[in-house]
N, CA, C and O atoms as a GROMACS GRO file, in nm:
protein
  508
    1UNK      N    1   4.903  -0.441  -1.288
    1UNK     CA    2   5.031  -0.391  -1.242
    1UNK      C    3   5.131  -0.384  -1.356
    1UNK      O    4   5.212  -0.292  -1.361
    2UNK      N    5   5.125  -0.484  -1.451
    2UNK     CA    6   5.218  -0.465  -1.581
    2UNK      C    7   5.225  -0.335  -1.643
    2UNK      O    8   5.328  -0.278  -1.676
    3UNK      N    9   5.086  -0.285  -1.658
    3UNK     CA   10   5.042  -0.199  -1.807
    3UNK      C   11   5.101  -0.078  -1.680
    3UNK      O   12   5.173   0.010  -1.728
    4UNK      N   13   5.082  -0.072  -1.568
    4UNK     CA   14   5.124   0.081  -1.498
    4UNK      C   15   5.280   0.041  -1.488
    4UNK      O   16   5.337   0.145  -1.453
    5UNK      N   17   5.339  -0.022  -1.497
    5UNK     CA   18   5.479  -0.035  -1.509
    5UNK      C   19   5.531  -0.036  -1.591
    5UNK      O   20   5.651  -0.052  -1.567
    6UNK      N   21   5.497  -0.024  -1.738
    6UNK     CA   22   5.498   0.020  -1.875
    6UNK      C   23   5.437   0.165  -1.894
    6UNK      O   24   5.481   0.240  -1.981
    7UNK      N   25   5.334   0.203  -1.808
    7UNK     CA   26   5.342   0.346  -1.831
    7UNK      C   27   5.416   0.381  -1.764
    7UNK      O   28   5.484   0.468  -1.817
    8UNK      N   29   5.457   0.352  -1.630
    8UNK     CA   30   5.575   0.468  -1.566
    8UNK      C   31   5.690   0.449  -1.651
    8UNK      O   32   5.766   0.545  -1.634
    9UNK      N   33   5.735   0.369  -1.733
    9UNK     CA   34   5.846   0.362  -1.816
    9UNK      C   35   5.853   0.457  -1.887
    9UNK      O   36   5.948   0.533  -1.902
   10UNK      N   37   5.713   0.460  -1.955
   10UNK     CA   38   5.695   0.544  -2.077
   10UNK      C   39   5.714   0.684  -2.008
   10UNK      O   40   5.807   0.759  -2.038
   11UNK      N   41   5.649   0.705  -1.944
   11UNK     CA   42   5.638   0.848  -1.876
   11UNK      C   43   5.754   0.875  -1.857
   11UNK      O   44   5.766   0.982  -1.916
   12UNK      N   45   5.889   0.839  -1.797
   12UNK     CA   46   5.979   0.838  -1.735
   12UNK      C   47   6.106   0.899  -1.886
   12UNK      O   48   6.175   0.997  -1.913
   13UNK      N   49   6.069   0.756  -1.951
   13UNK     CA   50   6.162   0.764  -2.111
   13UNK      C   51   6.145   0.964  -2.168
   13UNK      O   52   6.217   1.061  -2.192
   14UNK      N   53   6.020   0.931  -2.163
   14UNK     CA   54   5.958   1.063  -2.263
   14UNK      C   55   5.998   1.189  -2.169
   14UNK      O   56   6.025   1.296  -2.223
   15UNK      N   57   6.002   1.176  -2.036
   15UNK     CA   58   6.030   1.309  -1.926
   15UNK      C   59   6.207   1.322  -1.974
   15UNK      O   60   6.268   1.429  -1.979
   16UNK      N   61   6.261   1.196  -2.005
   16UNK     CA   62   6.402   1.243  -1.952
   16UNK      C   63   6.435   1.249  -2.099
   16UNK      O   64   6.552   1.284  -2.113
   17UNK      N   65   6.358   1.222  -2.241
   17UNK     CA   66   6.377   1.259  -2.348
   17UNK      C   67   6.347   1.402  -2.436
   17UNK      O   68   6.376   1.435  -2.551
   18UNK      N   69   6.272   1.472  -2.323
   18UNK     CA   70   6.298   1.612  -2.333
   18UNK      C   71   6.408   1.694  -2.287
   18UNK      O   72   6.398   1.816  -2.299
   19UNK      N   73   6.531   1.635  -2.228
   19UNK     CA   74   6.651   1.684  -2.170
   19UNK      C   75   6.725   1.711  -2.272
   19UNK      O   76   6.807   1.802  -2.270
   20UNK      N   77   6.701   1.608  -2.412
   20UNK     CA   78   6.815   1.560  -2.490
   20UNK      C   79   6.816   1.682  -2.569
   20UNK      O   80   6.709   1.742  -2.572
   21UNK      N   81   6.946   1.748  -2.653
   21UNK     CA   82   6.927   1.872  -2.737
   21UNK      C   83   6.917   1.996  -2.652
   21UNK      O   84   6.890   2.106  -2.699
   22UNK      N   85   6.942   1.972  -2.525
   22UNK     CA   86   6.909   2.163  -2.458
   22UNK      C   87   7.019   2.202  -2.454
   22UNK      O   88   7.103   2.156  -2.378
   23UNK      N   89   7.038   2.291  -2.531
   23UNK     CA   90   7.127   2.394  -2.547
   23UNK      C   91   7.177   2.494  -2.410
   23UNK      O   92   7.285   2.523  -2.357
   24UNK      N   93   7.033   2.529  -2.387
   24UNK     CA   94   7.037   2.629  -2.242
   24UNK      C   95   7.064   2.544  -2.111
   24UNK      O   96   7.039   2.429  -2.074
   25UNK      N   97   7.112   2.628  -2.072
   25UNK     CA   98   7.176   2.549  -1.934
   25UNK      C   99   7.042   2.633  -1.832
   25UNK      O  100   6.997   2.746  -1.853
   26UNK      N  101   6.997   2.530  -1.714
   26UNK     CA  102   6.909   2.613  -1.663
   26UNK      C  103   7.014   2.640  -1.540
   26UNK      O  104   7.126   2.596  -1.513
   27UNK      N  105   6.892   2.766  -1.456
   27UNK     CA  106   6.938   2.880  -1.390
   27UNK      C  107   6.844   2.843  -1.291
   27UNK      O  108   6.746   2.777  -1.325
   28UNK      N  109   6.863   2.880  -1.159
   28UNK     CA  110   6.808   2.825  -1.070
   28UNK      C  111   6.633   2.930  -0.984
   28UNK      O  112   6.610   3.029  -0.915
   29UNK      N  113   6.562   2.823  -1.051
   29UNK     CA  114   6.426   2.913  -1.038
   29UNK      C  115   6.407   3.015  -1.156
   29UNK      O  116   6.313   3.095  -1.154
   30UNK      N  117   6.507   3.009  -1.271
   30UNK     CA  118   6.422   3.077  -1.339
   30UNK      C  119   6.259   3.022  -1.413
   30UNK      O  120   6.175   2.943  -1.371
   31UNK      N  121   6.267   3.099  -1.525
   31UNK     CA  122   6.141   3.059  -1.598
   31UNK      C  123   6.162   2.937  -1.664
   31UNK      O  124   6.074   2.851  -1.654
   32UNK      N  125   6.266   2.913  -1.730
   32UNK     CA  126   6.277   2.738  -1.770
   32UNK      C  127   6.249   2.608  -1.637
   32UNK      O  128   6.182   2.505  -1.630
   33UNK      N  129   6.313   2.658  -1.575
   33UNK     CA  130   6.358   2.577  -1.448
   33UNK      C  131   6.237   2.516  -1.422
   33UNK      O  132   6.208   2.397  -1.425
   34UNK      N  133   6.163   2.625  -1.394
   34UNK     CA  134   6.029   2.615  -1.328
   34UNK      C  135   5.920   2.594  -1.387
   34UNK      O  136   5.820   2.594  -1.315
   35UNK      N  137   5.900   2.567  -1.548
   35UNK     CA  138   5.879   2.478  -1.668
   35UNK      C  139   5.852   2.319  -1.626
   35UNK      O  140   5.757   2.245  -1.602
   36UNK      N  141   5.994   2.314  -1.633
   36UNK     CA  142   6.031   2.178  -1.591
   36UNK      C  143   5.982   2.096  -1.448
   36UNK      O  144   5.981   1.975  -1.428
   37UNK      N  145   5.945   2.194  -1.366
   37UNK     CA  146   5.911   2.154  -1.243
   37UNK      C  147   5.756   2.125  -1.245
   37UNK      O  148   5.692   2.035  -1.190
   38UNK      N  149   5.718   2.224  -1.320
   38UNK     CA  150   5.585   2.195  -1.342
   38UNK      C  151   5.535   2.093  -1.396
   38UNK      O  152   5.451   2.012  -1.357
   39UNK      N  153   5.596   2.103  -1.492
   39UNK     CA  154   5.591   1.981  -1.599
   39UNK      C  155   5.591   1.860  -1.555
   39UNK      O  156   5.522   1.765  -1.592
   40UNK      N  157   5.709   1.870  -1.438
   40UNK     CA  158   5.740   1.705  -1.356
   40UNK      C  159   5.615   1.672  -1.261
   40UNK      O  160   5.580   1.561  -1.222
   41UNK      N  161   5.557   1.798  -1.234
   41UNK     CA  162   5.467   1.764  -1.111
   41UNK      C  163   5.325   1.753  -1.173
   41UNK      O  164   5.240   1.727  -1.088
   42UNK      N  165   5.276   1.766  -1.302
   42UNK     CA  166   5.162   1.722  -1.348
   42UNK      C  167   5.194   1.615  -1.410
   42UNK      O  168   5.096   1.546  -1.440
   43UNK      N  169   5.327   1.561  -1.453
   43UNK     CA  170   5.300   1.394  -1.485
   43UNK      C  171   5.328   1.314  -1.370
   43UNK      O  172   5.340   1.194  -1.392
   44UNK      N  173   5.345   1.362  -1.228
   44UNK     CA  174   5.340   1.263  -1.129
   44UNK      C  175   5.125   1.262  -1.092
   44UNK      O  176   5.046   1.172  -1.063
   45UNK      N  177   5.110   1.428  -1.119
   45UNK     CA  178   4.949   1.375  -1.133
   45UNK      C  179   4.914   1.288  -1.209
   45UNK      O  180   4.858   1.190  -1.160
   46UNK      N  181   4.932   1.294  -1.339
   46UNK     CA  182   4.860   1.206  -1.430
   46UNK      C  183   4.889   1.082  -1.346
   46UNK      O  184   4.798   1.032  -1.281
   47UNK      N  185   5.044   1.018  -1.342
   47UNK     CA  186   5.113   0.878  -1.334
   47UNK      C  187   5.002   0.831  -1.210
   47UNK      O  188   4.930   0.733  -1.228
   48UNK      N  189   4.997   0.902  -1.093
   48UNK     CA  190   4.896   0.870  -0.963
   48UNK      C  191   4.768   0.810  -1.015
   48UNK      O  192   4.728   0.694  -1.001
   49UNK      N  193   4.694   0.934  -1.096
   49UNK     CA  194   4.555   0.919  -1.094
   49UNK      C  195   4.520   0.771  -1.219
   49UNK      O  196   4.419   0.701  -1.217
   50UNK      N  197   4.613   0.761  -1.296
   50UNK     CA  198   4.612   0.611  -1.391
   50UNK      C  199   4.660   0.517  -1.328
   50UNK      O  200   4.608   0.412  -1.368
   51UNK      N  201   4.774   0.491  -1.208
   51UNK     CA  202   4.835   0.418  -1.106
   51UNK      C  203   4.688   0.356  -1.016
   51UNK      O  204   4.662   0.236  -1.012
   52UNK      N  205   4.608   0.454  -0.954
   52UNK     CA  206   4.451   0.451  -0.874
   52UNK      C  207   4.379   0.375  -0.968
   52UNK      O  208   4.323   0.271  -0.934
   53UNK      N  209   4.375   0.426  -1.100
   53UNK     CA  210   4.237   0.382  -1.140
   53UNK      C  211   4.335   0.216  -1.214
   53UNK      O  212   4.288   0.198  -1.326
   54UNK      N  213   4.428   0.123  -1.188
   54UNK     CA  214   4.473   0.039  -1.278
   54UNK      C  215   4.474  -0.021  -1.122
   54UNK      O  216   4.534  -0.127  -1.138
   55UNK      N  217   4.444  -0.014  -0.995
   55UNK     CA  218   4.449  -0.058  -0.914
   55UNK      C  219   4.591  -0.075  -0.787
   55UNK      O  220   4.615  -0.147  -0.690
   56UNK      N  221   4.646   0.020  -0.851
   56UNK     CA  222   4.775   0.025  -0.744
   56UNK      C  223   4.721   0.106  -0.611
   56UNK      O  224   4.687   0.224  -0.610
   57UNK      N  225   4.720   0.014  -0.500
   57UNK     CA  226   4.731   0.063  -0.398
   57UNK      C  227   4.808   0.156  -0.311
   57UNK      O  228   4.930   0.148  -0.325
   58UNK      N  229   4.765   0.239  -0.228
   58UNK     CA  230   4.873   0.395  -0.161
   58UNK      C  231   4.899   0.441  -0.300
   58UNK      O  232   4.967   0.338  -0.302
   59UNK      N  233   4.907   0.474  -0.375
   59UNK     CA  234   4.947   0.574  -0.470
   59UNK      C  235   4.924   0.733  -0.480
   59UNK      O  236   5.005   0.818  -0.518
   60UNK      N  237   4.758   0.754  -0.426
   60UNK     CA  238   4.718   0.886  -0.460
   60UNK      C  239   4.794   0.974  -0.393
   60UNK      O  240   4.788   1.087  -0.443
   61UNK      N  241   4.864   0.965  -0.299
   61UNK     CA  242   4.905   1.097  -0.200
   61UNK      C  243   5.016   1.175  -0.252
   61UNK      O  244   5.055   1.286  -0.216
   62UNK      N  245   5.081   1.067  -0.379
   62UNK     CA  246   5.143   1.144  -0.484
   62UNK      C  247   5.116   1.251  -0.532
   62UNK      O  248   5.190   1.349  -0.526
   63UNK      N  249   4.930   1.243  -0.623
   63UNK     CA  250   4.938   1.327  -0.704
   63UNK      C  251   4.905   1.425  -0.628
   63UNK      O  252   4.917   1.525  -0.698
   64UNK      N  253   4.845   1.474  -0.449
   64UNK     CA  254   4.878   1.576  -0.392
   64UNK      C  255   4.982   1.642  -0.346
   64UNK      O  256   4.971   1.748  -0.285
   65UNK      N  257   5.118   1.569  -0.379
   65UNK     CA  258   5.233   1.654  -0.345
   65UNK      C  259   5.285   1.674  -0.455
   65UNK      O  260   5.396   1.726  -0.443
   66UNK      N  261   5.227   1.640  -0.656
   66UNK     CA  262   5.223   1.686  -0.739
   66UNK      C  263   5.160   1.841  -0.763
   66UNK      O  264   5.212   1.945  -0.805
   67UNK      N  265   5.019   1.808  -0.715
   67UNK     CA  266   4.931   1.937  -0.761
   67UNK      C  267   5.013   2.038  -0.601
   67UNK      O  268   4.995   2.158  -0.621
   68UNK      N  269   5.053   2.026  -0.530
   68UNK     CA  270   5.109   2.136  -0.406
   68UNK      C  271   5.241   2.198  -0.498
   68UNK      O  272   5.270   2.318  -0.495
   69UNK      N  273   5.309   2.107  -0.573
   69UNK     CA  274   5.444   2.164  -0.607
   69UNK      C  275   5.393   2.245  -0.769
   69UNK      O  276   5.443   2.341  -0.827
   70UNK      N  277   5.318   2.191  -0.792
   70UNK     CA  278   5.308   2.282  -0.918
   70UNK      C  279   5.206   2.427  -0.900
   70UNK      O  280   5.199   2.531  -0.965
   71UNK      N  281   5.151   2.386  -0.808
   71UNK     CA  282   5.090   2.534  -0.728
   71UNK      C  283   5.216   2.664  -0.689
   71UNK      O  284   5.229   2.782  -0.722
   72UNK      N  285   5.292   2.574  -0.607
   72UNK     CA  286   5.452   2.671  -0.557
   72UNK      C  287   5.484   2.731  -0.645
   72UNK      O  288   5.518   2.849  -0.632
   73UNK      N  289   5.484   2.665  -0.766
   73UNK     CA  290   5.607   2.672  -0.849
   73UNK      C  291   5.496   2.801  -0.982
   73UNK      O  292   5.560   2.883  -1.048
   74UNK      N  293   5.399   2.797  -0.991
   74UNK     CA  294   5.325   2.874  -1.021
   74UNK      C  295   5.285   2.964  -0.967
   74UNK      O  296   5.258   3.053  -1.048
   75UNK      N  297   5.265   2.992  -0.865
   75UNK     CA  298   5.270   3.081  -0.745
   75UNK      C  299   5.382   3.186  -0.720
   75UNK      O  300   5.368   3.295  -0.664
   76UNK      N  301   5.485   3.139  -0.766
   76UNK     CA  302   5.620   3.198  -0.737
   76UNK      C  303   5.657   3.270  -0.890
   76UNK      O  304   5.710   3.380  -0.901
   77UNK      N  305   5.621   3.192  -0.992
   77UNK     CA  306   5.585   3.248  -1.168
   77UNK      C  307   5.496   3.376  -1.165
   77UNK      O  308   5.514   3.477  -1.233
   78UNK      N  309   5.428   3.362  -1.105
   78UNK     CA  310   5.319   3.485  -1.064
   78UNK      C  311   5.403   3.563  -1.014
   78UNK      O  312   5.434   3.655  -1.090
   79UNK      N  313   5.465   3.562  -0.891
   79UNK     CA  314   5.515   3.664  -0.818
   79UNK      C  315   5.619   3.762  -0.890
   79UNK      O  316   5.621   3.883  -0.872
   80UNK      N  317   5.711   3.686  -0.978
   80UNK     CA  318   5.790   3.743  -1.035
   80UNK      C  319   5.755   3.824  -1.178
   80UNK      O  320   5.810   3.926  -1.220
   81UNK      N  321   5.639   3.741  -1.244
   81UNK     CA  322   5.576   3.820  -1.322
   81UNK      C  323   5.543   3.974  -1.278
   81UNK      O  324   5.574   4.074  -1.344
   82UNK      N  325   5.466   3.973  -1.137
   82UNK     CA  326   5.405   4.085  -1.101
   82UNK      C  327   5.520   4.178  -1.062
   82UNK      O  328   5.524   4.295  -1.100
   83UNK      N  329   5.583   4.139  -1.010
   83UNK     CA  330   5.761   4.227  -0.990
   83UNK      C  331   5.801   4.291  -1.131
   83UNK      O  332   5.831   4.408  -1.156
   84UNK      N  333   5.795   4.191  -1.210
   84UNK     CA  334   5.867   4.246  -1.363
   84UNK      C  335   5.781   4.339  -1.420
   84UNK      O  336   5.828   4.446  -1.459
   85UNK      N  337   5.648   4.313  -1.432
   85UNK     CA  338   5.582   4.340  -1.535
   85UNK      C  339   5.430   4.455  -1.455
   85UNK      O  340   5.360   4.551  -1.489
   86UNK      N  341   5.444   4.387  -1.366
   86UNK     CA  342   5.282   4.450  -1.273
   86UNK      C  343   5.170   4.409  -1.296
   86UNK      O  344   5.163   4.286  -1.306
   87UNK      N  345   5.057   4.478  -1.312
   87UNK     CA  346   4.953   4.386  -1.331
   87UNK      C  347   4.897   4.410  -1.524
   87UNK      O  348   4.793   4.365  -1.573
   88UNK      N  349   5.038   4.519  -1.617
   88UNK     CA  350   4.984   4.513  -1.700
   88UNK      C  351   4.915   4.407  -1.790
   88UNK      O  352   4.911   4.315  -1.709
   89UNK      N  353   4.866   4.364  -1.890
   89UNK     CA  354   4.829   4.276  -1.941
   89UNK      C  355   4.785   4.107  -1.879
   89UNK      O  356   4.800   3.996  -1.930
   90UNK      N  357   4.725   4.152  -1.750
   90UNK     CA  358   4.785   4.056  -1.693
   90UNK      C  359   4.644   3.952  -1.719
   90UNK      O  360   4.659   3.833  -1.745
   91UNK      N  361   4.508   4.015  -1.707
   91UNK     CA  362   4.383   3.931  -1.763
   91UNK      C  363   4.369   3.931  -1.871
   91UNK      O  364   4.331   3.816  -1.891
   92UNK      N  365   4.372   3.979  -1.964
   92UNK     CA  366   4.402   4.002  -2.159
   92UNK      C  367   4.510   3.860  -2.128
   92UNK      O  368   4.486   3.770  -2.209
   93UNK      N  369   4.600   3.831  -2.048
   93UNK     CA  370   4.668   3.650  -2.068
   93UNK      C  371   4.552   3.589  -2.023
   93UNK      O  372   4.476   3.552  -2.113
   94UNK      N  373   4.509   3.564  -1.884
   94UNK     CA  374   4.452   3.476  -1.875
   94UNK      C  375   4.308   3.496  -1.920
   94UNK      O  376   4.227   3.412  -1.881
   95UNK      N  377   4.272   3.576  -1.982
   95UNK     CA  378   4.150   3.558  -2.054
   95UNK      C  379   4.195   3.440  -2.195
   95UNK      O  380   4.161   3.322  -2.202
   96UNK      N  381   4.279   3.516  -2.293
   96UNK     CA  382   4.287   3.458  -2.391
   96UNK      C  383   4.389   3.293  -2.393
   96UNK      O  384   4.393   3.222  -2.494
   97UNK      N  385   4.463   3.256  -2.262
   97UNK     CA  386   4.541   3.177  -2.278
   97UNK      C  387   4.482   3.107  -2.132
   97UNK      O  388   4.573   3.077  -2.055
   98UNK      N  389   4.385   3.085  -2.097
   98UNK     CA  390   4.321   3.004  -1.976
   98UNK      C  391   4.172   3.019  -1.995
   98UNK      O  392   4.107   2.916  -1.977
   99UNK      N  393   4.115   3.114  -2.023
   99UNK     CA  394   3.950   3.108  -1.995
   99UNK      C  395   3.874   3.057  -2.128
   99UNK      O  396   3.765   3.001  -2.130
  100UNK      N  397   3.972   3.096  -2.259
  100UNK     CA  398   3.944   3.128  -2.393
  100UNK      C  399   3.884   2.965  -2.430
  100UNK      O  400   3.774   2.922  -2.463
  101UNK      N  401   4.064   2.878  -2.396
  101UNK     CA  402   4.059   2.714  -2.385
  101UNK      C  403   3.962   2.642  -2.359
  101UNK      O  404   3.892   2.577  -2.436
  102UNK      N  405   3.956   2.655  -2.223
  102UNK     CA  406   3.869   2.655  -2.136
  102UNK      C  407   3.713   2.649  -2.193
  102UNK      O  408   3.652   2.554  -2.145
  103UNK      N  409   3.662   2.704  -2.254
  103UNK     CA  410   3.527   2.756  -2.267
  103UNK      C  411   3.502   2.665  -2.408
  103UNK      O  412   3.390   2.616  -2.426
  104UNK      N  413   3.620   2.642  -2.518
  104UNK     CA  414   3.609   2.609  -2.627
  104UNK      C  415   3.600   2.409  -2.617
  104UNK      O  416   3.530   2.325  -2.674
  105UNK      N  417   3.681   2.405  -2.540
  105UNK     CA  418   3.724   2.226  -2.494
  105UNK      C  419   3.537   2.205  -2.374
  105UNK      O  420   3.465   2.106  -2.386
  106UNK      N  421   3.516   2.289  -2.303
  106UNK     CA  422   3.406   2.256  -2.242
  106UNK      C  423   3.295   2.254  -2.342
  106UNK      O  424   3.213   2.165  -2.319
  107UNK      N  425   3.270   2.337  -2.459
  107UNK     CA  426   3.165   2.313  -2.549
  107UNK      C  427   3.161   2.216  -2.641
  107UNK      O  428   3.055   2.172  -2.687
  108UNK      N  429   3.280   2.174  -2.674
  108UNK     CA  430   3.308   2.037  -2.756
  108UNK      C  431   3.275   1.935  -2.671
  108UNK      O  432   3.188   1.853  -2.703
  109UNK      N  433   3.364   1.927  -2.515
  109UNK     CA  434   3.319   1.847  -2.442
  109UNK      C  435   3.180   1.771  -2.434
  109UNK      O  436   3.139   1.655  -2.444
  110UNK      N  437   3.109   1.945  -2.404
  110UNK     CA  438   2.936   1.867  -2.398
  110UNK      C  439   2.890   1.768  -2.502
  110UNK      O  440   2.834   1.662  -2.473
  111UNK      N  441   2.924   1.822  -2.659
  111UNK     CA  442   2.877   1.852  -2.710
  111UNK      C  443   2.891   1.693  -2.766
  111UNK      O  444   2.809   1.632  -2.836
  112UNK      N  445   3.015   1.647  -2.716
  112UNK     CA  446   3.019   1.503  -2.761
  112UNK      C  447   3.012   1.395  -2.691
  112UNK      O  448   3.028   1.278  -2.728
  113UNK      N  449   2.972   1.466  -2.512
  113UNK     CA  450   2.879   1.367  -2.450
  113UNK      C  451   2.744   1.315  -2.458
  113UNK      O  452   2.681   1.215  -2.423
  114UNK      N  453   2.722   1.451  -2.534
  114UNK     CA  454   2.567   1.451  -2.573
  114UNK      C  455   2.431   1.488  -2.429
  114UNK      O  456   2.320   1.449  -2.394
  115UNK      N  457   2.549   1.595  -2.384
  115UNK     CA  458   2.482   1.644  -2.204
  115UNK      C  459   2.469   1.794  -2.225
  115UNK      O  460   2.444   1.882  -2.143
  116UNK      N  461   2.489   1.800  -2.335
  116UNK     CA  462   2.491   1.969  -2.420
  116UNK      C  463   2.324   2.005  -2.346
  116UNK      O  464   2.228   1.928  -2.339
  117UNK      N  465   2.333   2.124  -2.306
  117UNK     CA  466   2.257   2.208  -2.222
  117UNK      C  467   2.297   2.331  -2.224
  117UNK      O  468   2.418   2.353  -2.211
  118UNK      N  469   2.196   2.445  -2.242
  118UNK     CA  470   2.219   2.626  -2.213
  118UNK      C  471   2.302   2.616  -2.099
  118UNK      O  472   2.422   2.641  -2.095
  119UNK      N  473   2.220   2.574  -1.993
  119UNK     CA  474   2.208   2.589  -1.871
  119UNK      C  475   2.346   2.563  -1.834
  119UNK      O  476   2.428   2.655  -1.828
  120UNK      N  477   2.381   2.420  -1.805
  120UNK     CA  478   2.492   2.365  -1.805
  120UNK      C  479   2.645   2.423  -1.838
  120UNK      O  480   2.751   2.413  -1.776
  121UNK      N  481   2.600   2.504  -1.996
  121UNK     CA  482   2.745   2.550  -2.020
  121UNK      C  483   2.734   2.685  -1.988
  121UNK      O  484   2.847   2.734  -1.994
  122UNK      N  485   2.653   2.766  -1.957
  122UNK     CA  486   2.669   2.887  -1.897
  122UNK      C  487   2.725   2.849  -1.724
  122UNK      O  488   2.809   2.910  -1.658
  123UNK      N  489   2.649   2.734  -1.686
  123UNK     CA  490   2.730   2.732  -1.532
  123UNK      C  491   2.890   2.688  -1.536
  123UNK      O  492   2.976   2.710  -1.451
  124UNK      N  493   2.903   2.623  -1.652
  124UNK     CA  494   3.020   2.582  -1.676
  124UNK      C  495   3.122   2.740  -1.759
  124UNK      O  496   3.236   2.782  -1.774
  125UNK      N  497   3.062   2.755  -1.771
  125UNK     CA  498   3.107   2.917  -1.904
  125UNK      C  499   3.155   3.032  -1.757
  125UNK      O  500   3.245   3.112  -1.782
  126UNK      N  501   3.097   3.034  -1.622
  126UNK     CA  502   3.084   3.118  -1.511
  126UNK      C  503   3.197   3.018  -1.407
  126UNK      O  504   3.219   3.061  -1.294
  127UNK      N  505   3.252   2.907  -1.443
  127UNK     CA  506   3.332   2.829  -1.350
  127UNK      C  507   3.249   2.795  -1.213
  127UNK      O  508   3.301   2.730  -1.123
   0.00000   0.00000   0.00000
């Protein structure tokens, strides 16, 4: 219970030490805004799933109303993308800035579990 009460510190320090220096004032739902929201709602994932595994009890139901809000909030990034922009360029992003990652971190992955397989990273390479 100590060491997760020293990470939520830490987590907490470092979340509200990205405030310091912003120049821009945010705007409500824009693209910063909703940065930030995201941002907040995958370190309440992380904080849950290290909270579970350090033995804190009731914790997890957090990181599902983490991963729901950063879905929204990505969901709604999408929408406005597709309003602004349409569907130009829209897999040329997530090819090179989601699948690209993706494919490079999974082959290292294997590769330094030592579970490296054809097989494996083509099923992994196909999601």
């Amino acid at each position: 219970m100590k060491y997760f009460a020293i990470l939520t510190i830490l987590i907490f320090g470092f979340y509200l030490l990205g405030f310091v220096k912003r120049p821009e004032k945010f705007q409500w739902m824009d693209r910063n805004y909703t940065t930030v929201i995201k941002g907040f709602a995958i370190l309440t994932v992380v904080w849950a799933h290290c909270g579970a595994r350090l033995g804190v009890g009731g914790i997890q139901f957090i990181a599902g109303i983490g991963v729901a809000l950063f879905l929204i909030c990505s969901g709604y990034g999408l929408e406005i993308s597709y309003e602004k922009n349409g569907l130009k360029g829209f897999w040329k992003k997530r090819l090179l800035g989601v699948c690209l990652p993706f494919w490079v971190v999974e082959f290292i992955g294997l590769l330094a579990s030592g579970t490296f397989s054809v097989k494996t990273y083509l099923l992994d390479f196909c999601f």
